[in-house]
N, C-alpha and C positions, 0 to 999 in steps of 0.2 A: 125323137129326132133331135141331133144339135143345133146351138143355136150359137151365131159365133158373135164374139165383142170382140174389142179390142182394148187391152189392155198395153197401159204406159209403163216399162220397170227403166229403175234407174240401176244404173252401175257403182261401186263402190271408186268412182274417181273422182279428182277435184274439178269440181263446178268452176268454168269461166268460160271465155266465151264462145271454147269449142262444144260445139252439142252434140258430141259425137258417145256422150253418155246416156242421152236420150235413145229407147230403141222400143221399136214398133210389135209387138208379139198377138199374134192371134191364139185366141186362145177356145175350143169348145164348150161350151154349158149346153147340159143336157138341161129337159126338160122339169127332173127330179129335182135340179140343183137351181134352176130358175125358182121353182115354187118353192123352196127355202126360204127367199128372199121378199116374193108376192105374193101372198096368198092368192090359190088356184080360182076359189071362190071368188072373189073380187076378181079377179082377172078376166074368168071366163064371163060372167055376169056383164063388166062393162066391154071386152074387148072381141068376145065369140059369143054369143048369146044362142045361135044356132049350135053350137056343140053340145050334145046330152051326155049324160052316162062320165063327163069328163074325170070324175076321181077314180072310178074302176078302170077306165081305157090309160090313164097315166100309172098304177099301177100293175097294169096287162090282164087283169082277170074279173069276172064278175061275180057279184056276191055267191053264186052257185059254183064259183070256182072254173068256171068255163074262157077261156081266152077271149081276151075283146083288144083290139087299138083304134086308134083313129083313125079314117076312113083319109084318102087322097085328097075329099072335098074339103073333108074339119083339119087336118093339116095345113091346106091352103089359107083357109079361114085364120087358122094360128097362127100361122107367119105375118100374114096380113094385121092381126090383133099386136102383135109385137110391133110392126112398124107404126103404128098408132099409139100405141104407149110410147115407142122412143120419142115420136112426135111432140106428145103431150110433155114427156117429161125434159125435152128441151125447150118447152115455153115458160117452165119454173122458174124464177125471176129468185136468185137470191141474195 
């Protein structure tokens, strides 16, 4: 399921004091393209610890080749785990 940020894109015009080159775009990441960036293991580990099975349910299938996803509950949990990482990673002091 997606997970939305926000991203900041700048325009190709000259920077002064109108900031009418700044523009706001929401943008979708899946859950594939999140764990690019975070490793799933550390993720799930500190942020869903009640989620099992989460490498086979993020690729849809189980080692027997049988379909699995994540349950309504470990979805909630996930979403929940993401706002705790956002949390965490706005208290990084740099």
């Amino acid at each position: 399921f997606p997970v939305t940020i926000a991203i900041f894109g700048i325009c190709n015009r000259r920077i002064g004091s109108d900031r009418s080159h700044l523009t706001s775009k929401k943008k979708r990441m899946t859950l594939n393209e999140l764990f690019k960036i975070v490793p799933a293991r550390a993720f799930f580990k500190t942020y869903c610890p009640g989620v099992t099975m989460f490498y086979h349910k993020k690729l849809g299938y189980d080692g027997n080749g049988n379909p699995v996803s994540f349950t309504p509950e470990e979805k909630k949990q996930i979403k929940e785990g993401l706002k705790k990482m956002r949390d965490d990673l706005k208290k990084v002091k740099l």
